[in-house]
PADRENBA-184616 format. One record per atom (N, C-alpha, C, O): residue in three letters; atom name; y, z, x; chain. Coordinates in pm, 1 decimal. Each point is the difference from the previous one (the first is absolute). Layout:
N
> residuo, atomo, v, w, u, cadena
> ala, CA, Y, Z, X, A $
...
REM end
This chain:
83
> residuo, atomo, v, w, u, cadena
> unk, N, 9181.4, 10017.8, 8145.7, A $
> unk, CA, 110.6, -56.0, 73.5, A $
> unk, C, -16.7, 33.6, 147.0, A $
> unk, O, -22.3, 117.0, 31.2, A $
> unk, N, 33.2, -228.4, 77.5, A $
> unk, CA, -15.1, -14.1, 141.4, A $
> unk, C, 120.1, 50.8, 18.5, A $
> unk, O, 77.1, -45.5, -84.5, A $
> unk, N, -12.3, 140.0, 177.1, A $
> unk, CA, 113.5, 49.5, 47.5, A $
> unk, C, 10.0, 43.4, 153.3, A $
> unk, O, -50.2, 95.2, 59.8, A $
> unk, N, 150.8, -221.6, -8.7, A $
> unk, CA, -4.5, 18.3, 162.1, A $
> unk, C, 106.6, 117.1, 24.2, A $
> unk, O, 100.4, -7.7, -70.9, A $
> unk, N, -106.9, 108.9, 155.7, A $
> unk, CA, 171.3, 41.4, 58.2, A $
> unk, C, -22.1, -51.5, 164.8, A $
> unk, O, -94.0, -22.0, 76.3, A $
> unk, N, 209.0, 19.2, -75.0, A $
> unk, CA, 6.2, -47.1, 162.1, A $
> unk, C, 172.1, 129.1, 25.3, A $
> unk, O, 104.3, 33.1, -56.5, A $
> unk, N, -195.4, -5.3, 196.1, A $
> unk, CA, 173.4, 73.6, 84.0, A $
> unk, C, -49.9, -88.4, 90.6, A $
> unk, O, -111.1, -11.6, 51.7, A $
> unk, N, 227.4, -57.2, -40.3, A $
> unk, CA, 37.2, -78.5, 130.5, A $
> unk, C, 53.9, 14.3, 94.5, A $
> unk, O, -4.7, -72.9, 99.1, A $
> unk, N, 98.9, 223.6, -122.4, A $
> unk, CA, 102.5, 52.1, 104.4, A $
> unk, C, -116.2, 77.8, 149.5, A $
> unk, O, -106.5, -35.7, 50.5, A $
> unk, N, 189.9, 138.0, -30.1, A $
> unk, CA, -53.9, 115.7, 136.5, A $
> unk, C, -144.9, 24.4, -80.3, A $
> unk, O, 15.9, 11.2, -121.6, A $
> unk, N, -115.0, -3.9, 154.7, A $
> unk, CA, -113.7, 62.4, -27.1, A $
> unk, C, -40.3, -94.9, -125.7, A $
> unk, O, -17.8, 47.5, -112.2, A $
> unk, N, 7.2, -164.4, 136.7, A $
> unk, CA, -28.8, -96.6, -113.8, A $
> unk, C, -124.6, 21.6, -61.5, A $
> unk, O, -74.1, 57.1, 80.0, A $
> unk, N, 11.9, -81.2, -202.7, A $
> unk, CA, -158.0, 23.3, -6.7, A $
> unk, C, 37.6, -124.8, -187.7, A $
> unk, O, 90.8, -67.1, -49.0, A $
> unk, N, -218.6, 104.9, 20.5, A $
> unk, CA, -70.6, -119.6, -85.2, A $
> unk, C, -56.3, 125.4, -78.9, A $
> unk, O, -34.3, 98.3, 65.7, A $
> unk, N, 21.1, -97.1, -231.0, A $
> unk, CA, -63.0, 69.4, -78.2, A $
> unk, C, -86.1, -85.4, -79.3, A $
> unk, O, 13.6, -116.0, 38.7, A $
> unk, N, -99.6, 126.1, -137.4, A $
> unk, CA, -38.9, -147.8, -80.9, A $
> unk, C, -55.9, 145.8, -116.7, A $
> unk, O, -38.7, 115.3, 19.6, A $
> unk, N, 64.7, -210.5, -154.0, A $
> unk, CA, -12.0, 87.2, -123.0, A $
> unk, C, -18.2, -59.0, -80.6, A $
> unk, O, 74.9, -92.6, -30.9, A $
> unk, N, -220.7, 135.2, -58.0, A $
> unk, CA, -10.1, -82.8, -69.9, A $
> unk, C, -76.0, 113.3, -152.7, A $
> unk, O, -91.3, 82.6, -1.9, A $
> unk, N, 168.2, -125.9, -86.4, A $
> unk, CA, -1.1, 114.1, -158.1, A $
> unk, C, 10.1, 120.6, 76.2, A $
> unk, O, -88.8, 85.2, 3.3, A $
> unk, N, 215.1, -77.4, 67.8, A $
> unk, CA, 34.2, 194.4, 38.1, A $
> unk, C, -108.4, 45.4, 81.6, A $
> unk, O, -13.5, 116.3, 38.2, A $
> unk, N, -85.4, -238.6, -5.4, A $
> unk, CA, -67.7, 87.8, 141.5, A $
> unk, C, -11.0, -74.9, 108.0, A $
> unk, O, -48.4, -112.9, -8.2, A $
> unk, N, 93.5, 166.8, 130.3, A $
> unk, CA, -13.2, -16.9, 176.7, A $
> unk, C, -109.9, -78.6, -15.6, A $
> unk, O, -104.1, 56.0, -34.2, A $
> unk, N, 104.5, -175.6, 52.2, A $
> unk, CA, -72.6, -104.5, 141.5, A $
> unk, C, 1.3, 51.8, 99.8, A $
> unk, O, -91.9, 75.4, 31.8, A $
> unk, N, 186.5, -97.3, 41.0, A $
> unk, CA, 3.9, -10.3, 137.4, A $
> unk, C, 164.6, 48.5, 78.5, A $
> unk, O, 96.4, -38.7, -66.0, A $
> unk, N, -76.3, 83.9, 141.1, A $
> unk, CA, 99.8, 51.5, 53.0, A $
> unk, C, 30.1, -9.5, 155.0, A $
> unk, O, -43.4, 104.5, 48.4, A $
> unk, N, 86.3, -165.8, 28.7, A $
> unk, CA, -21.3, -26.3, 151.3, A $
> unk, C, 216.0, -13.8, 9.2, A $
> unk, O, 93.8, -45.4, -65.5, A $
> unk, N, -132.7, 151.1, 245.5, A $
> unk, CA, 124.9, 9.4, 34.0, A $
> unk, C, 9.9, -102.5, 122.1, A $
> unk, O, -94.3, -30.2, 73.2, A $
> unk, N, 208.6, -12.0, -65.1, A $
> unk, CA, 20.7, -104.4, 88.9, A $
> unk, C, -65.4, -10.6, 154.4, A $
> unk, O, -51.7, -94.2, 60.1, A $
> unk, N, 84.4, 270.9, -13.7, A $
> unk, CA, -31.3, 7.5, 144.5, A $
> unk, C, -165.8, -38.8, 16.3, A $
> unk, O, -68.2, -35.3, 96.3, A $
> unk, N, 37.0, 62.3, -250.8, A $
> unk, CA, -173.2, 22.7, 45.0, A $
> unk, C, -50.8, -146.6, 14.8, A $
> unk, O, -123.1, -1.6, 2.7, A $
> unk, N, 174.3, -111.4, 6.9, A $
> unk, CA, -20.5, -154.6, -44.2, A $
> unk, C, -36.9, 12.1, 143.3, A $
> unk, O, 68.3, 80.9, 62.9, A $
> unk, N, -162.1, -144.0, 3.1, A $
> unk, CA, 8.3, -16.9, 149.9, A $
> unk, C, 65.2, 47.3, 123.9, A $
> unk, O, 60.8, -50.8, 94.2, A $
> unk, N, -96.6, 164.6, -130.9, A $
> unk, CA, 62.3, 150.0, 84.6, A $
> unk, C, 144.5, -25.1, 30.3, A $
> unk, O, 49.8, 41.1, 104.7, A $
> unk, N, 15.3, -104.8, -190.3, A $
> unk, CA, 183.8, -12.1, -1.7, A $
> unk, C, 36.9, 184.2, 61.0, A $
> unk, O, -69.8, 101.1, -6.2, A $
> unk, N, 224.0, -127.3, 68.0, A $
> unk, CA, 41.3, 105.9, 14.3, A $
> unk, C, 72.7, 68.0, -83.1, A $
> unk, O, 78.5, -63.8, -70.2, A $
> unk, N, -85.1, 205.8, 56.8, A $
> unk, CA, 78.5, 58.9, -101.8, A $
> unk, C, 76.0, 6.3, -18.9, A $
> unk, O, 83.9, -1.5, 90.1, A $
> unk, N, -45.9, 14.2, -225.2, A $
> unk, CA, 97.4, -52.5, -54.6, A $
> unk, C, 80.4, -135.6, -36.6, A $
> unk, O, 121.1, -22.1, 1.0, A $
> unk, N, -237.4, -66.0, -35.8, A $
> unk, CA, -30.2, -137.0, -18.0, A $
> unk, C, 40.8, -21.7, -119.9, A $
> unk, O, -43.6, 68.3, -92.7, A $
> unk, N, 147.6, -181.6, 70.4, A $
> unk, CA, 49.7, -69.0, -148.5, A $
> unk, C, -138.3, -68.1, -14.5, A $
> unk, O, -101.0, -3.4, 70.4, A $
> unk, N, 135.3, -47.7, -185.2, A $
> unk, CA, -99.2, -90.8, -57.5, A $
> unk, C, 83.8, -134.9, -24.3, A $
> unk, O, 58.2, -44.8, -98.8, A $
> unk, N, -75.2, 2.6, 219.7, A $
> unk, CA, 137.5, -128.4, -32.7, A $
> unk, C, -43.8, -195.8, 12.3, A $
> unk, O, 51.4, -111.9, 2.2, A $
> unk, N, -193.4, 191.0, 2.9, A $
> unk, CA, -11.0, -159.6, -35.7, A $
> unk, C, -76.0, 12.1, -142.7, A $
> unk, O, -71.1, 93.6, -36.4, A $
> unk, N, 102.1, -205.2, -31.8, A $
> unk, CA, -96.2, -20.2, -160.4, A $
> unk, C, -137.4, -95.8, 48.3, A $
> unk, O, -93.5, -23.6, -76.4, A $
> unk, N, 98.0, -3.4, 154.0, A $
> unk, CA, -157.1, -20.7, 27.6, A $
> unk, C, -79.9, 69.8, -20.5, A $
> unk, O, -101.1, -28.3, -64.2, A $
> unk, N, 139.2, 191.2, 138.2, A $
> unk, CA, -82.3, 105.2, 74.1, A $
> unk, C, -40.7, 51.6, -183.6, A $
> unk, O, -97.2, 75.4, 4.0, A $
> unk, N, 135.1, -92.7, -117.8, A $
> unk, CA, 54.5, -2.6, -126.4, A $
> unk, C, -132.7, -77.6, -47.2, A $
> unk, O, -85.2, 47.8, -75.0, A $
> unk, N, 83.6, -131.9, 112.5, A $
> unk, CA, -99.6, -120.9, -68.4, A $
> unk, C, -154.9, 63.5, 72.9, A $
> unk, O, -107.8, -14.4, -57.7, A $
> unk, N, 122.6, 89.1, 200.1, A $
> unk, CA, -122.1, -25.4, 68.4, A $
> unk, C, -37.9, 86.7, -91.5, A $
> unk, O, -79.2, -34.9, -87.6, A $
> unk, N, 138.2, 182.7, 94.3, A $
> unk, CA, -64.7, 114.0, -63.1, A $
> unk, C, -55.8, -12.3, -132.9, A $
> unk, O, -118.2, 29.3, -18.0, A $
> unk, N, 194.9, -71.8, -81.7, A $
> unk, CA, -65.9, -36.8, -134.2, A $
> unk, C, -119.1, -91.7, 2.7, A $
> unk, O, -55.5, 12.8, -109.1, A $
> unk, N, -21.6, -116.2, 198.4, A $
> unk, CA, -76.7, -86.0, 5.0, A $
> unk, C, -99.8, 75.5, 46.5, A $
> unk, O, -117.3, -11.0, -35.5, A $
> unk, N, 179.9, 125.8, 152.6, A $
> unk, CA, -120.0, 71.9, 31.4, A $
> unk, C, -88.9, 89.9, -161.6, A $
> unk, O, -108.9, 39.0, -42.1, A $
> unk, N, 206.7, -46.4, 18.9, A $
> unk, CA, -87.9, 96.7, -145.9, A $
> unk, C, 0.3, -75.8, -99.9, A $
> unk, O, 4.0, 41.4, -115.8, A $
> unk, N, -8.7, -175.9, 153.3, A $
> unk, CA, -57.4, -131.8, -133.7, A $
> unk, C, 141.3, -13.2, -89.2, A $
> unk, O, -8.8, -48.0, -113.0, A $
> unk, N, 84.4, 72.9, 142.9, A $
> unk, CA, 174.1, -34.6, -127.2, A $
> unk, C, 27.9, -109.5, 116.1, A $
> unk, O, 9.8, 19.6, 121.2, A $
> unk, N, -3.1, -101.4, -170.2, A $
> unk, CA, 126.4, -145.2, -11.4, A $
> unk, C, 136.2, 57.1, -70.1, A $
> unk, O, 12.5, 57.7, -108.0, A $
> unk, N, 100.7, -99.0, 221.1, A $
> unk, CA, 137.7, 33.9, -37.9, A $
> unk, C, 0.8, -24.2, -117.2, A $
> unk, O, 0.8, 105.7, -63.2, A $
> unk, N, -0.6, -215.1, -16.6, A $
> unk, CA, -27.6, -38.8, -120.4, A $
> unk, C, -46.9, 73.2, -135.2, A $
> unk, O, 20.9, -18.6, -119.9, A $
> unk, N, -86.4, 100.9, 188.5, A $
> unk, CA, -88.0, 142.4, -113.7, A $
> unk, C, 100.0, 26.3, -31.6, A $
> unk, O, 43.3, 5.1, -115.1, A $
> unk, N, 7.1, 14.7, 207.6, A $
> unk, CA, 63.1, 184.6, 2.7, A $
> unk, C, 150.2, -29.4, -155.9, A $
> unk, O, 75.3, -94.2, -24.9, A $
> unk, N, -90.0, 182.2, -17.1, A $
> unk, CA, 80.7, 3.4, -152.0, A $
> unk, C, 186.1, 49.4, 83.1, A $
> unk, O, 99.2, -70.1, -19.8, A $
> unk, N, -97.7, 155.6, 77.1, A $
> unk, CA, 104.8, 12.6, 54.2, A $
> unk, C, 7.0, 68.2, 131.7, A $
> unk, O, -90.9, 58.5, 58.9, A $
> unk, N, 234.9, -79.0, -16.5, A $
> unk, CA, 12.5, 6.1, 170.4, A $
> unk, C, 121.7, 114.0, -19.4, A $
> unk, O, 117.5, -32.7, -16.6, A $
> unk, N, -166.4, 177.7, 21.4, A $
> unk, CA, 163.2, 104.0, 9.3, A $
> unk, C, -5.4, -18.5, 170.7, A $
> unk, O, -90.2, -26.2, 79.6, A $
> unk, N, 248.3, 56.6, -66.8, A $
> unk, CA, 81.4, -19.5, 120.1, A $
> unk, C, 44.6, 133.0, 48.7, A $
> unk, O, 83.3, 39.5, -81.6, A $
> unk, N, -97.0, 36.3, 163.0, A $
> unk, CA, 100.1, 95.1, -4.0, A $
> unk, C, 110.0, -17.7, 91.1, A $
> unk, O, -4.3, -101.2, 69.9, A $
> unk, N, 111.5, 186.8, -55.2, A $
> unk, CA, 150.5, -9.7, 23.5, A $
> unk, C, 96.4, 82.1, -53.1, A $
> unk, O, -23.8, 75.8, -94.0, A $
> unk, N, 131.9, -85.4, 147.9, A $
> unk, CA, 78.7, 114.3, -11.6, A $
> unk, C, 126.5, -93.7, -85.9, A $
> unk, O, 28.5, -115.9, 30.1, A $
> unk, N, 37.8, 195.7, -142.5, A $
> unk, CA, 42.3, -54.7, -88.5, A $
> unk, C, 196.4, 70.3, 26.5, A $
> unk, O, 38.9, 112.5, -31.4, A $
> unk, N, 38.1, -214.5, 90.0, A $
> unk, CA, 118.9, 10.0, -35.6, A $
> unk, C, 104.6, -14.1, -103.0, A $
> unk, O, 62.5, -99.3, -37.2, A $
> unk, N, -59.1, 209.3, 4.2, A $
> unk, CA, 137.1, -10.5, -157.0, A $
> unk, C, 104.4, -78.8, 114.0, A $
> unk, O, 10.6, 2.7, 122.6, A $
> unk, N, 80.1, -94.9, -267.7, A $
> unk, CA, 91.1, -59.5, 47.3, A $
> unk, C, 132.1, 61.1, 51.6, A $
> unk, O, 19.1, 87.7, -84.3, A $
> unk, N, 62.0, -82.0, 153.1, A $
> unk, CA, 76.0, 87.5, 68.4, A $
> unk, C, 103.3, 4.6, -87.1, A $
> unk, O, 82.3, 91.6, 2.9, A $
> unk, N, -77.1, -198.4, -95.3, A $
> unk, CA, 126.9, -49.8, -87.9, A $
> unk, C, -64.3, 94.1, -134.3, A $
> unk, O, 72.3, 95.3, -29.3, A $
> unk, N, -146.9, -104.5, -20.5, A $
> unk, CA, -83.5, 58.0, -162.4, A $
> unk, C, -62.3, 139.0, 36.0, A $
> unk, O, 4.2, 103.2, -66.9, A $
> unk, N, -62.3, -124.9, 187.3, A $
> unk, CA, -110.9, 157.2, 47.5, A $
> unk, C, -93.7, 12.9, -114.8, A $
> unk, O, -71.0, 97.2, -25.9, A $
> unk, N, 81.2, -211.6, -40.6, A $
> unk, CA, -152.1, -26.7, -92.7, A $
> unk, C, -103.3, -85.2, 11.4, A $
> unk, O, 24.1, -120.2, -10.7, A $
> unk, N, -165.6, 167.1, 35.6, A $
> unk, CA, -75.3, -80.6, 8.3, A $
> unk, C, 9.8, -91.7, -123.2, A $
> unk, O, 39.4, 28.1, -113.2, A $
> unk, N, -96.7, -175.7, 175.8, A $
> unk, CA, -9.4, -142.3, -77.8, A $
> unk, C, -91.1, 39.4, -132.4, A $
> unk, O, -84.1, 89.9, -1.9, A $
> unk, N, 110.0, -153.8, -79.3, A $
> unk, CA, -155.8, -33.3, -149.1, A $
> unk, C, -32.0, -44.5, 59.8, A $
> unk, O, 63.5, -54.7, 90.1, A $
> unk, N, -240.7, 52.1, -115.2, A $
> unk, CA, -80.6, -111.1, 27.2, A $
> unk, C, -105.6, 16.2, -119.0, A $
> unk, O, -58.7, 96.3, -49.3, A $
> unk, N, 61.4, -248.5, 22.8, A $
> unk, CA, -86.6, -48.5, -115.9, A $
> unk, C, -130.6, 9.9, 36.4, A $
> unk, O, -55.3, -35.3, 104.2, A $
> unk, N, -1.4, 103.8, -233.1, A $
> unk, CA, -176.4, 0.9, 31.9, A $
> unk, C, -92.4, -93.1, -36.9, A $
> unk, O, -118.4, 15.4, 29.9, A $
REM end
């Protein structure tokens, strides 16, 4: 299984995983000497990196997101989510 993570936020970077082992790992600032503390905010920059190491978006089996997860103010329970 192909497994992308992407942080997109402050200090964005790209992981790529494939059967529980590291491909490839690149942090945002390092993309064309970006300045630090660089999101990763375009999905292009997404497409370039995986092509550089031969994956077509298309490979890739899944895309984790990270983010910060708000309980509802009304429940203060996080949502189900179906697997």
């Amino acid at each position: 299984m192909l497994v992308c993570g992407l942080k997109l936020t402050h200090d964005g970077g790209l992981a790529l995983i494939e059967d529980g082992r590291l491909v490839t790992s690149v942090e945002a600032e390092k993309l064309d000497n970006n300045r630090r503390f660089q999101p990763l905010d375009r999905l292009e920059t997404v497409a370039d990196v995986l092509a550089a190491e031969g994956v077509a978006v298309t490979d890739v089996d899944r895309f984790v997101v990270d983010g910060w997860f708000a309980p509802s103010a009304r429940t203060r329970t996080p949502p189900s989510w179906s697997t």
